[in-house]
N, C-alpha and C positions, 0 to 999 in steps of 0.2 A: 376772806374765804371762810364758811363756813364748814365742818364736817360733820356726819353724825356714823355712828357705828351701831351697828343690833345682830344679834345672835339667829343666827337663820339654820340651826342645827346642823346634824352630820348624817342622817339617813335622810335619803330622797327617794319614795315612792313617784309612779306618775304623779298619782295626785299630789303626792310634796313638789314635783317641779311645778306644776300647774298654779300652784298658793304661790311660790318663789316667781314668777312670771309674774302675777299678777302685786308682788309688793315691789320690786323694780318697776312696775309701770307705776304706781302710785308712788313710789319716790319719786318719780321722775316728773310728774303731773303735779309734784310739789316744789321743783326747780330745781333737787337734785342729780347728780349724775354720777353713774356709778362708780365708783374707784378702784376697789379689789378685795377682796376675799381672802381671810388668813385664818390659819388652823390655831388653836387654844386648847389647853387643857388646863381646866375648870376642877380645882381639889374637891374632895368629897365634905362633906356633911362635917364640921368643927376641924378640919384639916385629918383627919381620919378614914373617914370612909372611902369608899373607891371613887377615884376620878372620874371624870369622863371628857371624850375629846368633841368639840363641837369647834363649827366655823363662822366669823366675825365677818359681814359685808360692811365695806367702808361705802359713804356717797359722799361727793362733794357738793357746795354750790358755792361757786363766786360771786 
């Protein structure tokens, strides 16, 4: 089983669901399948600066 994970951010305009649609169809056209979605917060700039929160989709492929 393979997985892979990538940062698909935290704000979604239409057009960010529309980009988000279309990289789930392209994982999937690459034998992926989707897994699940989980929240992170991402330290700032040398562990100082301000954070930010952003979200991790998981995909599998067996």
């Amino acid at each position: 089983m393979q997985y892979k994970v990538e940062t698909i951010g935290a704000a979604f305009t239409d057009k960010g669901i529309k980009a988000l649609e279309q990289r789930l169809t392209s994982k999937a056209e690459e034998g992926f399948k989707f897994h699940s979605v989980f929240q992170v917060e991402q330290p700032g700039c040398l562990g100082i600066g301000q954070g930010t929160t952003t979200y991790l989709a998981v995909y599998v492929k067996e």
